[in-house]
KOLFINU-287713 format. One line per 8 residues: number of its first residue (from 1); their letters; for each residue x, y, z of N, C-alpha, C, O, CB. Coordinates in steps of 0.2 Angstrom, whole numbers, plus 5000, padded with zeros to 4 digits. Glycine has a CB too. Example, Ala and Ser with C-alpha at 12.3 -4.5 7.8 and 13.67 -1.06 7.14 Angstrom:
// residues 2
1) as) 5066:4972:5039:5062:4978:5039:5066:4984:5039:5071:4983:5042:5057:4978:5045 ~ 5064:4989:5035:5068:4995:5036:5064:5000:5039:5067:5006:5040:5070:4997:5029
END
This chain:
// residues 235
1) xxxxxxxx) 5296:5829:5251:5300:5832:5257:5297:5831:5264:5300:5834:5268:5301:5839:5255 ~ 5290:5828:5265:5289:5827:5269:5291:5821:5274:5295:5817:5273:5284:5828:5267 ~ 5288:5820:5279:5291:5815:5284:5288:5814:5290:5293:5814:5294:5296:5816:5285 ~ 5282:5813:5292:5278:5812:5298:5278:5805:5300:5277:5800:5296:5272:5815:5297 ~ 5278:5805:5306:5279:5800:5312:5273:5795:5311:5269:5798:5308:5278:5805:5319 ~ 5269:5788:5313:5265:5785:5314:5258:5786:5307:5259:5786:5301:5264:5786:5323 ~ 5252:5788:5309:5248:5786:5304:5245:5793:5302:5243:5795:5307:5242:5781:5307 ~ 5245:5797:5299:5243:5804:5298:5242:5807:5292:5245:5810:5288:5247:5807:5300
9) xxxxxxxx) 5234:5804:5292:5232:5805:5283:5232:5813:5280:5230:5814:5274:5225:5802:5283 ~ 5236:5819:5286:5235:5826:5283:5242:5826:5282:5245:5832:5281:5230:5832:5287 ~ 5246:5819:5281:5251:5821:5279:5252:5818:5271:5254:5813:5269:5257:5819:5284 ~ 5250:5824:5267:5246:5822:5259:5251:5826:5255:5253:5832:5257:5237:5824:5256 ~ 5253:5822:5248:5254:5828:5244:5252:5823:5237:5250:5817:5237:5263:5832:5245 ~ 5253:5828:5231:5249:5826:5226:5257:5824:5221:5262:5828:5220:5243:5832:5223 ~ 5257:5816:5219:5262:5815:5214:5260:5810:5211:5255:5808:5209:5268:5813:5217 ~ 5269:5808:5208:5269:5800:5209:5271:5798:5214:5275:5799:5218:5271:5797:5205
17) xxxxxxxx) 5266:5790:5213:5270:5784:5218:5274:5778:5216:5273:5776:5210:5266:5781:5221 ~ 5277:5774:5219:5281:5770:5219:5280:5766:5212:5284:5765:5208:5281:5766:5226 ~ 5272:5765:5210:5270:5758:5205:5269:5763:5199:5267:5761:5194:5262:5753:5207 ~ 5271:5772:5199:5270:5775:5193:5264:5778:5193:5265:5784:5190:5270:5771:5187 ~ 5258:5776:5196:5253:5780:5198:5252:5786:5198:5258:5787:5199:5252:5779:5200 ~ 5249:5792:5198:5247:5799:5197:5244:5799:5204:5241:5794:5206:5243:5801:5190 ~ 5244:5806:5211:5236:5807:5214:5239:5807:5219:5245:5807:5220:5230:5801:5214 ~ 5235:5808:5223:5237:5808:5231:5241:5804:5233:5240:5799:5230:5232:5805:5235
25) xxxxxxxx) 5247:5804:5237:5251:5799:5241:5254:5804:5246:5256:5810:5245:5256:5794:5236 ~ 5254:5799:5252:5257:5798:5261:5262:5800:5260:5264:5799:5254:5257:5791:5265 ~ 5267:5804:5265:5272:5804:5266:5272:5801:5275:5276:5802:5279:5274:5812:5264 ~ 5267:5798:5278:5268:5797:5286:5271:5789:5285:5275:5787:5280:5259:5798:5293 ~ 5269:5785:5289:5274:5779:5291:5270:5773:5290:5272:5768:5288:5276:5780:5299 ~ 5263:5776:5291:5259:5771:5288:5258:5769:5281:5254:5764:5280:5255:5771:5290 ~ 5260:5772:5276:5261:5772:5269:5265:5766:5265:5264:5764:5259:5264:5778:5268 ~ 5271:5764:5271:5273:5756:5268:5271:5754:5269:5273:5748:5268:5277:5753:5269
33) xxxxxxxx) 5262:5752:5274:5262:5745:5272:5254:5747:5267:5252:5743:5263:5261:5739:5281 ~ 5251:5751:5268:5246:5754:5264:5249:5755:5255:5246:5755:5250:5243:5763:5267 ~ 5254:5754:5255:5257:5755:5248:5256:5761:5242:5255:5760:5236:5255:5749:5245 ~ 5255:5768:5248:5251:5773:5245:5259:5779:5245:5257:5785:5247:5242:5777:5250 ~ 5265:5778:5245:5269:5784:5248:5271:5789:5242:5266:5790:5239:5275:5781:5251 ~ 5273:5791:5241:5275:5796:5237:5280:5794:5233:5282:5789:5237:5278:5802:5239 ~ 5283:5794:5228:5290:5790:5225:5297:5790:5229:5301:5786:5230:5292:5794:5218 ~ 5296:5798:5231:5304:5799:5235:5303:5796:5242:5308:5796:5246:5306:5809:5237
41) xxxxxxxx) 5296:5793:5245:5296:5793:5252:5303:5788:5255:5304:5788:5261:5288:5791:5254 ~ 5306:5783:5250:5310:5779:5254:5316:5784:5256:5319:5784:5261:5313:5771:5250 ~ 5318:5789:5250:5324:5791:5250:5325:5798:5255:5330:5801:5258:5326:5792:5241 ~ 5318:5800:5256:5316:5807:5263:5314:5803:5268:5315:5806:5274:5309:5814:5261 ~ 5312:5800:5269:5312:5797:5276:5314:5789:5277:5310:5785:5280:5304:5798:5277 ~ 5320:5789:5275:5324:5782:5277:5319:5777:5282:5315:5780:5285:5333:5783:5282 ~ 5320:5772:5282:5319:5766:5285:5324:5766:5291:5330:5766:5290:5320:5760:5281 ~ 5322:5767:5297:5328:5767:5304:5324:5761:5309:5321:5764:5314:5329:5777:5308
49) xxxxxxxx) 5325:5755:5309:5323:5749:5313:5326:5750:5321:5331:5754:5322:5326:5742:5308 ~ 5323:5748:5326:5323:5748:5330:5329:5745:5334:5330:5739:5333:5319:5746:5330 ~ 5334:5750:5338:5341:5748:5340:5339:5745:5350:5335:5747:5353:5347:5758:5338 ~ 5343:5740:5352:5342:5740:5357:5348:5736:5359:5351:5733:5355:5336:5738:5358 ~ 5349:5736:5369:5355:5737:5370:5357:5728:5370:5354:5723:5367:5355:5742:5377 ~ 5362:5726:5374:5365:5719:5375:5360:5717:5381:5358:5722:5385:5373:5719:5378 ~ 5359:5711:5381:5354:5709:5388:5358:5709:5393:5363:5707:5394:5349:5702:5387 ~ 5354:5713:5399:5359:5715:5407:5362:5708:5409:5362:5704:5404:5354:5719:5414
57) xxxxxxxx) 5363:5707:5416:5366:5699:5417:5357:5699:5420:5353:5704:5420:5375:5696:5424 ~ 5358:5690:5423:5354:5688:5425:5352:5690:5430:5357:5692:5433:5355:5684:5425 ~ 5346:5691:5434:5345:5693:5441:5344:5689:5446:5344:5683:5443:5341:5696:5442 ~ 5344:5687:5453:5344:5682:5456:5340:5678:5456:5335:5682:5454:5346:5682:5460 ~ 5337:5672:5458:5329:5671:5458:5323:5676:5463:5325:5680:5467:5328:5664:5461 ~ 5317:5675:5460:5311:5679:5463:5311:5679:5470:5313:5683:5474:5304:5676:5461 ~ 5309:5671:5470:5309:5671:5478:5314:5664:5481:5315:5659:5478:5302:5670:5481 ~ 5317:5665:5486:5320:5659:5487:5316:5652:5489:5310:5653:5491:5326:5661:5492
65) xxxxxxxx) 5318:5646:5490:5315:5637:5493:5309:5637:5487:5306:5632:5488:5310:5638:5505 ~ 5307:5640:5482:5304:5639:5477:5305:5638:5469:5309:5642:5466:5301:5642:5478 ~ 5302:5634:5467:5302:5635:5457:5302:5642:5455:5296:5643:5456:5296:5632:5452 ~ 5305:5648:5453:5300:5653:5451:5303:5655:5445:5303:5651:5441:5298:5659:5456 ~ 5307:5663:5444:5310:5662:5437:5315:5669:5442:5315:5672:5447:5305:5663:5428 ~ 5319:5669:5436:5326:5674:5433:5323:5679:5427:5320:5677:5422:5333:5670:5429 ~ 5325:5687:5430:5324:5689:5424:5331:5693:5421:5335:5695:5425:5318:5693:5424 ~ 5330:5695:5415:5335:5699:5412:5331:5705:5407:5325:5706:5405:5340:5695:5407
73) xxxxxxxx) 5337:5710:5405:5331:5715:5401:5338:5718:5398:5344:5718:5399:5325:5722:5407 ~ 5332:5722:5392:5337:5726:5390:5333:5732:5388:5327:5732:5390:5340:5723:5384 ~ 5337:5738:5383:5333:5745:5383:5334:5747:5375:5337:5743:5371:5337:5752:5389 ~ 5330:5753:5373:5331:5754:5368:5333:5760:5367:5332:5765:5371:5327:5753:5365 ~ 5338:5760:5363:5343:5763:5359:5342:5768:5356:5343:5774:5357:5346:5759:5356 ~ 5337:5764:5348:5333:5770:5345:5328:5767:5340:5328:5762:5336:5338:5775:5341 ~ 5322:5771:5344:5317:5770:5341:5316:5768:5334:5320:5770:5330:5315:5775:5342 ~ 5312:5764:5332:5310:5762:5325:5307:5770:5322:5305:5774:5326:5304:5756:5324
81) xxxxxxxx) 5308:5772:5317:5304:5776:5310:5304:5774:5303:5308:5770:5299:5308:5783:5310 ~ 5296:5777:5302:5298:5776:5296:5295:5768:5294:5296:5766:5288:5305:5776:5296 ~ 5292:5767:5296:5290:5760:5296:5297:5754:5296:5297:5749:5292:5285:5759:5290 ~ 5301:5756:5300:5307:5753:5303:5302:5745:5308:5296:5744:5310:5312:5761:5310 ~ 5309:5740:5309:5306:5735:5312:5303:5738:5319:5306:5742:5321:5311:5729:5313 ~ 5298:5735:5321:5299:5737:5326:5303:5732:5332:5305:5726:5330:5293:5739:5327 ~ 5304:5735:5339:5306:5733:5344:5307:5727:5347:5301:5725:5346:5304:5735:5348 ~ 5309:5723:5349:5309:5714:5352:5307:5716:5359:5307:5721:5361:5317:5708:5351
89) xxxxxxxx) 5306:5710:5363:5306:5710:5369:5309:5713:5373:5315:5713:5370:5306:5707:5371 ~ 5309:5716:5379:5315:5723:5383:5315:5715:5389:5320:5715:5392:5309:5734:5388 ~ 5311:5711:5391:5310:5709:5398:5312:5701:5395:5309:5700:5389:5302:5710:5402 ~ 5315:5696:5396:5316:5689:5395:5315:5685:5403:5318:5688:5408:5323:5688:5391 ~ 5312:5678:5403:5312:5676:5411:5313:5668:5408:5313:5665:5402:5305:5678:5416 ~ 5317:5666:5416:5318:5660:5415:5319:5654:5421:5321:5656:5427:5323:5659:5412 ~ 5317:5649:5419:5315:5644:5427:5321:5646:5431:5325:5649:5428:5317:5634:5427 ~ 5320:5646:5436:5327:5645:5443:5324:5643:5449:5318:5644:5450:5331:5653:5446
97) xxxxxxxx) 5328:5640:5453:5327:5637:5460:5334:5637:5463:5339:5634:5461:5325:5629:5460 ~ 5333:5643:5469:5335:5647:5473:5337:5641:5479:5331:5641:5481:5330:5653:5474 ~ 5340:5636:5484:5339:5634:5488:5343:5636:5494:5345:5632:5498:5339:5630:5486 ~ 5344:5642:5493:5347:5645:5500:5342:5651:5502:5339:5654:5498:5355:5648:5499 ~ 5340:5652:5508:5336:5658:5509:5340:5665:5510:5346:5666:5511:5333:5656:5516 ~ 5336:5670:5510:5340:5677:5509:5344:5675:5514:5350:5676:5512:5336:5684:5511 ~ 5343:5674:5519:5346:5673:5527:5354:5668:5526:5360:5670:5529:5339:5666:5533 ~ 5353:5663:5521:5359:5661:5520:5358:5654:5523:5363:5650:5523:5365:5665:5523
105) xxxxxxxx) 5352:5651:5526:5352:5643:5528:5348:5640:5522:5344:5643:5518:5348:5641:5535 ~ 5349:5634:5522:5347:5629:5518:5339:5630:5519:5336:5632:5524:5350:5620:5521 ~ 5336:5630:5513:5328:5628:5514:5326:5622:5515:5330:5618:5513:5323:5629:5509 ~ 5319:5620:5518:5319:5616:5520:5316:5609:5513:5313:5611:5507:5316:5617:5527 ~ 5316:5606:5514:5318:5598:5509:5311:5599:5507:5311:5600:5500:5320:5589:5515 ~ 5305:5598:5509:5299:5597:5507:5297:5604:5504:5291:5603:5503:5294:5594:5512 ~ 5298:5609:5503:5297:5616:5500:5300:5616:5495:5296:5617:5491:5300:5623:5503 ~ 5305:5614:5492:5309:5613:5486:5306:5606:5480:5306:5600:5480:5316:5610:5490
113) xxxxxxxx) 5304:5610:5476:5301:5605:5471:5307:5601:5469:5312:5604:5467:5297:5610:5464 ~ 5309:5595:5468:5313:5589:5464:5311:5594:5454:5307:5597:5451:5308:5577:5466 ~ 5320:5592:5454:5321:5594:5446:5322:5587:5445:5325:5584:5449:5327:5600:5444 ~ 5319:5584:5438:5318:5578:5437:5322:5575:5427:5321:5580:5424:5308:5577:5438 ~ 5324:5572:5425:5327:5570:5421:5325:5564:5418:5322:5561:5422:5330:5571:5423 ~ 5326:5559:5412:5327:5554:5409:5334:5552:5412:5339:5555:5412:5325:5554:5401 ~ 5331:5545:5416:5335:5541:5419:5342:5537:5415:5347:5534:5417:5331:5536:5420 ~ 5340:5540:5405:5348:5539:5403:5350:5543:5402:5355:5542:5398:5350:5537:5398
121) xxxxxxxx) 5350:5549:5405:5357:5554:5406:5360:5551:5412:5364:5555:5413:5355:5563:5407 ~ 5360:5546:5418:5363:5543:5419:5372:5543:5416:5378:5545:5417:5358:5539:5419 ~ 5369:5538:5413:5376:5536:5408:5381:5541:5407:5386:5538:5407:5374:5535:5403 ~ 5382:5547:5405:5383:5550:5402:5386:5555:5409:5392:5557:5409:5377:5551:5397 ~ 5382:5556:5413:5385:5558:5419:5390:5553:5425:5395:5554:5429:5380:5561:5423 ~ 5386:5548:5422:5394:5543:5427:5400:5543:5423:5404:5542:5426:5393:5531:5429 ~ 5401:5545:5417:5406:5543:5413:5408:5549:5416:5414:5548:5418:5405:5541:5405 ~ 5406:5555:5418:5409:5563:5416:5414:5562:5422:5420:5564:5422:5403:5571:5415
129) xxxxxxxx) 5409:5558:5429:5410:5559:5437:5416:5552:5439:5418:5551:5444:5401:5558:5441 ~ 5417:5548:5433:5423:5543:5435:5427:5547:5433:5432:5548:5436:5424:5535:5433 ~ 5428:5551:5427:5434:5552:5422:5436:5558:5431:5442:5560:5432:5431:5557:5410 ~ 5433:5561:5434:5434:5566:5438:5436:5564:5442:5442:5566:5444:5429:5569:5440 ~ 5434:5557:5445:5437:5554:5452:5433:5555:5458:5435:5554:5464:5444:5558:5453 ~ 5427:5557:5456:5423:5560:5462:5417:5558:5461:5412:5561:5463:5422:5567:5461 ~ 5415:5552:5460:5410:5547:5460:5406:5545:5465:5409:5540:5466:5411:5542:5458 ~ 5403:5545:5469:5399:5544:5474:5395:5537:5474:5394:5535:5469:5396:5549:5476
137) xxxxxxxx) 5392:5533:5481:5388:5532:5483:5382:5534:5482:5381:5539:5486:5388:5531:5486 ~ 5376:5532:5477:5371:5538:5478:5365:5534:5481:5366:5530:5485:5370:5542:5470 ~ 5357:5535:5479:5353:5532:5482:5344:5533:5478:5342:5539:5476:5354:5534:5489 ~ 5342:5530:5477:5334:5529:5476:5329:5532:5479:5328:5532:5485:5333:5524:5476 ~ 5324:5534:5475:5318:5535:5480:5312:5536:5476:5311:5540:5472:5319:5541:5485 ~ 5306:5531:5478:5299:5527:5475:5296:5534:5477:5298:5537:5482:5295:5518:5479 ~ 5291:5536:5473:5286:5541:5472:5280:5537:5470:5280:5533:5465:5288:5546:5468 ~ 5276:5539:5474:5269:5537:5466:5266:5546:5464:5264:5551:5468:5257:5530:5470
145) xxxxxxxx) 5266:5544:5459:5262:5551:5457:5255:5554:5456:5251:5552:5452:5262:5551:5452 ~ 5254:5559:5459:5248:5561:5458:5243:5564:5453:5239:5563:5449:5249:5565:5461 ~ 5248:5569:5455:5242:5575:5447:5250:5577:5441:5255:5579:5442:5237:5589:5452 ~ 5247:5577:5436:5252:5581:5431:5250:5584:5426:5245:5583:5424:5256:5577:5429 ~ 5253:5588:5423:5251:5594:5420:5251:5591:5412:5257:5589:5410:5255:5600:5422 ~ 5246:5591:5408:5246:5589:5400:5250:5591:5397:5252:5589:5392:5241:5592:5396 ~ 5253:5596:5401:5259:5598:5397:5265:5593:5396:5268:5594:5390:5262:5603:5400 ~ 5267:5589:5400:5267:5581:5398:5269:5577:5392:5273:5574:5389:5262:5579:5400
153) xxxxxxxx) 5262:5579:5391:5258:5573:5385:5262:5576:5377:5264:5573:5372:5247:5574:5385 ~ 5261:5586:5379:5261:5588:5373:5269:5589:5369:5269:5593:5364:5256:5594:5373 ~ 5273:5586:5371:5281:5586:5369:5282:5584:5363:5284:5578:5362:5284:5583:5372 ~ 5282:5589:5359:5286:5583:5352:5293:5583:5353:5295:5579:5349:5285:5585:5343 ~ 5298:5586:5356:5305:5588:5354:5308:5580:5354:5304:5577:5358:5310:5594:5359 ~ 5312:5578:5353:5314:5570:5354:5318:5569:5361:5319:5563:5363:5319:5566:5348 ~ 5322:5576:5365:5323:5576:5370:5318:5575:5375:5319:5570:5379:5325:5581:5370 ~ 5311:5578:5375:5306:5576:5378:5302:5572:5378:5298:5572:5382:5304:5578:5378
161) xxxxxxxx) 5303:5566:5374:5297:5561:5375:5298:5556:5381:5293:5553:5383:5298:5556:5368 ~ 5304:5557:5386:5304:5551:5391:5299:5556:5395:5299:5554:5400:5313:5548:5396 ~ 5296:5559:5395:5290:5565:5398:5282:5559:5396:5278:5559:5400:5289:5575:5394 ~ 5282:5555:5390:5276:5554:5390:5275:5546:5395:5270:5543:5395:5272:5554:5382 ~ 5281:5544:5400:5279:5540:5404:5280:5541:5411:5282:5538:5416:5282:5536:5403 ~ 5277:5548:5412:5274:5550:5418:5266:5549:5417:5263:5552:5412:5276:5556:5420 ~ 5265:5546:5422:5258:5544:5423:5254:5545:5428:5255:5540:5432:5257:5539:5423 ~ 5249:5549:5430:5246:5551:5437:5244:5539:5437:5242:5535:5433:5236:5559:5435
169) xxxxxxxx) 5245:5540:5445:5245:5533:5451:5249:5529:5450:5250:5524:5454:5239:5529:5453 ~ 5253:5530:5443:5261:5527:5444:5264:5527:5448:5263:5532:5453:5265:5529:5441 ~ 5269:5520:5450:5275:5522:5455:5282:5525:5450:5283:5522:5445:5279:5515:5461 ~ 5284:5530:5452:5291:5529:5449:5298:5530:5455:5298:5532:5461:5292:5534:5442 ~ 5303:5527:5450:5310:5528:5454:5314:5533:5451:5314:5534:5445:5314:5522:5454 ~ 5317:5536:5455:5321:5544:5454:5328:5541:5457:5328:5538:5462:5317:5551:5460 ~ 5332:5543:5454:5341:5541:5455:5342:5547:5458:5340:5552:5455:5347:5539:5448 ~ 5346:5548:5464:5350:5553:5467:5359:5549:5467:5361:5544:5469:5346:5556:5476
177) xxxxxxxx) 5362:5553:5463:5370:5550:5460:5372:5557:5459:5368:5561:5456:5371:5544:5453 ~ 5379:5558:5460:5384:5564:5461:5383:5566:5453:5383:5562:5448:5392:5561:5463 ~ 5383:5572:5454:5383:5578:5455:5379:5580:5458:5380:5584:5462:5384:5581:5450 ~ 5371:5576:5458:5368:5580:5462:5367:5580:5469:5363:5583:5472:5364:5581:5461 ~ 5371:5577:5472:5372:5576:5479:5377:5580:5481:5383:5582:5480:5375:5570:5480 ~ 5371:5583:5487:5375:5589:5491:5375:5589:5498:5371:5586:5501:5372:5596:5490 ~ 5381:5592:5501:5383:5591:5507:5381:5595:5509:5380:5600:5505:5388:5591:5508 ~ 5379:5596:5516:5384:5592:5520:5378:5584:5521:5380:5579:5525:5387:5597:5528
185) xxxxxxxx) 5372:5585:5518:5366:5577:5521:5369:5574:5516:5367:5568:5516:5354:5577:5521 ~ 5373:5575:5511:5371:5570:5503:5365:5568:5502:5364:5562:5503:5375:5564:5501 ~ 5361:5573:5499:5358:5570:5497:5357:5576:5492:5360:5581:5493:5353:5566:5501 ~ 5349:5574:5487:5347:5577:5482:5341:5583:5484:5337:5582:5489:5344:5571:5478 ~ 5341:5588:5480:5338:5593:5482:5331:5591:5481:5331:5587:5476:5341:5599:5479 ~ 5323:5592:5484:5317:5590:5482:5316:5583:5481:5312:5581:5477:5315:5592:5478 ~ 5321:5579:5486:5320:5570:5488:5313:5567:5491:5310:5561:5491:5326:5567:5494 ~ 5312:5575:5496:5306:5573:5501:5308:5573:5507:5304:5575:5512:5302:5567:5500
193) xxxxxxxx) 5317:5571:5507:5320:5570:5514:5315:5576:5520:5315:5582:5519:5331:5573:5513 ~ 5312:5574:5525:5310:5577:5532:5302:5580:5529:5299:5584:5532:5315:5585:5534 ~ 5300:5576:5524:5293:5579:5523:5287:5572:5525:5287:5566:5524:5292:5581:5514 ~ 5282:5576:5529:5278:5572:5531:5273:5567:5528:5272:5568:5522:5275:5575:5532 ~ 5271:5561:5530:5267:5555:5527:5262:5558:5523:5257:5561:5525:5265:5550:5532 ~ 5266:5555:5517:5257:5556:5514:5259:5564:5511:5256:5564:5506:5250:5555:5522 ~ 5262:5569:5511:5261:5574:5510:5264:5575:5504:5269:5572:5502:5262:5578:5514 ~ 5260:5580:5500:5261:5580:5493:5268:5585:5491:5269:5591:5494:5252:5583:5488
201) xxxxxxxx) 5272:5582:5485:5277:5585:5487:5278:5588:5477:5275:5585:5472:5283:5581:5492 ~ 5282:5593:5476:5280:5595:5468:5287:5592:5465:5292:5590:5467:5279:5604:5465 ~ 5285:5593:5458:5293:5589:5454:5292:5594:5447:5287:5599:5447:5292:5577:5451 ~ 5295:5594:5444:5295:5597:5440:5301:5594:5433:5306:5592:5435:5297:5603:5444 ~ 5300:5594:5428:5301:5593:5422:5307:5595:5418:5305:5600:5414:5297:5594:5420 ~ 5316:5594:5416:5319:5598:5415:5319:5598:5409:5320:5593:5406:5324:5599:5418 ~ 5318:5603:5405:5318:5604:5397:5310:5604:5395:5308:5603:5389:5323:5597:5393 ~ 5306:5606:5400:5299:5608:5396:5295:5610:5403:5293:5606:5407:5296:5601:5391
209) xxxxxxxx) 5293:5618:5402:5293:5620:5410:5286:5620:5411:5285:5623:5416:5297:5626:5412 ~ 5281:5618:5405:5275:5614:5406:5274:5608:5409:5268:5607:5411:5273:5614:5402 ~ 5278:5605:5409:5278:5598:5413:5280:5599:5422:5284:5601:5425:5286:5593:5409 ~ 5276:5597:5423:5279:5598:5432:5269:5595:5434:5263:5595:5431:5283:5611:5437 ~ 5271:5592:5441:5266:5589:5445:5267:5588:5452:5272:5591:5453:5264:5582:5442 ~ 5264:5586:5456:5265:5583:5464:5266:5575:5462:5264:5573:5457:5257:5586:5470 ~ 5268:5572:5469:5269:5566:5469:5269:5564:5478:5268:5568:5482:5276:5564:5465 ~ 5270:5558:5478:5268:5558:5488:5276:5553:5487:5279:5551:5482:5256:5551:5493
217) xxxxxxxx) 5278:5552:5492:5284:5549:5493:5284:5544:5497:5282:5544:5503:5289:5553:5495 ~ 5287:5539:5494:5285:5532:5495:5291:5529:5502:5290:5529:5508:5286:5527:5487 ~ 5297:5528:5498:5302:5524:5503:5307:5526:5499:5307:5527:5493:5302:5515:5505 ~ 5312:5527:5503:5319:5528:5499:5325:5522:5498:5325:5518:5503:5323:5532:5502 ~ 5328:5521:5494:5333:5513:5493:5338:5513:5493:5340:5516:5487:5333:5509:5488 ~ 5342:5511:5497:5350:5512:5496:5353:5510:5492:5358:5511:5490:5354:5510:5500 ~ 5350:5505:5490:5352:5501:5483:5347:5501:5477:5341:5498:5478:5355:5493:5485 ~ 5349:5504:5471:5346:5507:5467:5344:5501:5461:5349:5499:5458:5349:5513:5464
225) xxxxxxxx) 5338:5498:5460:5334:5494:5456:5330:5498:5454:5325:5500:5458:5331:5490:5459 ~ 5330:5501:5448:5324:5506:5446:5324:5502:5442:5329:5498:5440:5325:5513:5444 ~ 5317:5502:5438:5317:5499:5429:5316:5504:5425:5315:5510:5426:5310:5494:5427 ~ 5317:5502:5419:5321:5506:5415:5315:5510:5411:5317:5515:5408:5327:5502:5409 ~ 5309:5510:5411:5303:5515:5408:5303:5520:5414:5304:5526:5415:5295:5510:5407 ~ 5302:5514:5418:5300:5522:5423:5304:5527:5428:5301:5531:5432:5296:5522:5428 ~ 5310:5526:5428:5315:5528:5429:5318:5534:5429:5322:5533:5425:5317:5526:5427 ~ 5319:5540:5432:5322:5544:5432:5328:5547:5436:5332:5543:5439:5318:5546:5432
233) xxx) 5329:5552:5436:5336:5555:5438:5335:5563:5442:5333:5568:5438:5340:5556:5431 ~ 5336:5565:5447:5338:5572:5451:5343:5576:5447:5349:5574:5445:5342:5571:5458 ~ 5341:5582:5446:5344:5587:5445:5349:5591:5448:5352:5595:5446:5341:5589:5444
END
């Protein structure tokens, strides 16, 4: 008939237990996993696992003109007992890039890290952007690469492997082509457009948010010759 909360060895009585045994056994919470409870203890003090709510919406990003994240949350409902499951995460976060400022103007070009892609999802978006009718002119732009994060290297998903041909003092080529071309400059968000010689600008990796590095920006091409290893795509 007992029933105490978390670990509480003066919560004793003398029976049996679960395996038939004779002697001391727990009635508290720690008793399922010690394997010492009383016989009745499943049927006086039920198992009641951890209840919690729907995750709220998303919130807006941290800060705006930067990578940072989104969060969401949720609350709990009712408590675990009993050596009930316990609780999952209350807090969940996730990449975002904000490119408007609280203010409501565009950020500026070189603050904005480039969101970067395998140059064959190309394909797959010209097909989506003719069937639309909204296909654009789009345009190129040479980087050599700087520093990059191992995180890189360490991808197994088979989505991620076009990641292990980034290479710190590589050049590579980046496609800006509709959808991601925005008005009113058309162009690609984090291209480098208005950033100084020579200055190091960040890129970032979509589908593995260990991957991201700086790069310096070379020349831009109106007419797109990329080769096909090193190749990439704007987000």
């Amino acid at each position: 008939g007992l029933c105490c909360p978390g670990r509480d060895p003066a919560c004793l009585s003398a029976g049996r237990r679960p395996d038939g045994s004779t002697g001391p056994c727990y009635c508290d919470q720690a008793c399922a996993r010690t394997l010492d409870c009383c016989h009745d203890y499943a049927q006086a003090c039920p198992v009641i696992p951890c209840v919690v709510s729907q995750w709220s919406a998303w919130s807006g990003c941290a800060e705006p003109c930067k990578t940072t994240y989104r969060v969401r949350t949720r609350h709990i409902i009712q408590e675990p007992r009993n050596g009930g499951e316990a609780c999952p995460a209350l807090e969940e976060r996730a990449g975002c890039v904000e490119y408007w400022t609280r203010q409501g103007t565009e950020c500026q070009q070189s603050l904005i890290p480039a969101l970067i892609t395998t140059g064959g999802f190309a394909k797959a978006r010209k097909k989506r952007a003719a069937a639309d009718g909204n296909e654009r002119a789009g345009y190129c732009v040479e980087f050599q690469l700087v520093a990059i994060t191992p995180g890189c290297l360490h991808s197994h998903h088979s989505y991620t492997r076009w990641m292990r041909y980034l290479r710190e003092g590589h050049t590579v080529c980046v496609e800006c082509q509709h959808p991601a071309l925005h008005s009113p400059g058309q162009h690609c968000y984090g291209d480098g457009t208005g950033s100084r010689k020579n200055q190091l600008l960040h890129w970032h990796a979509v589908g593995n948010h260990r991957c991201k590095g700086t790069w310096r920006r070379i020349r831009q091409l109106d007419t797109c010759s990329c080769p096909s290893v090193h190749s990439f795509l704007f987000i």
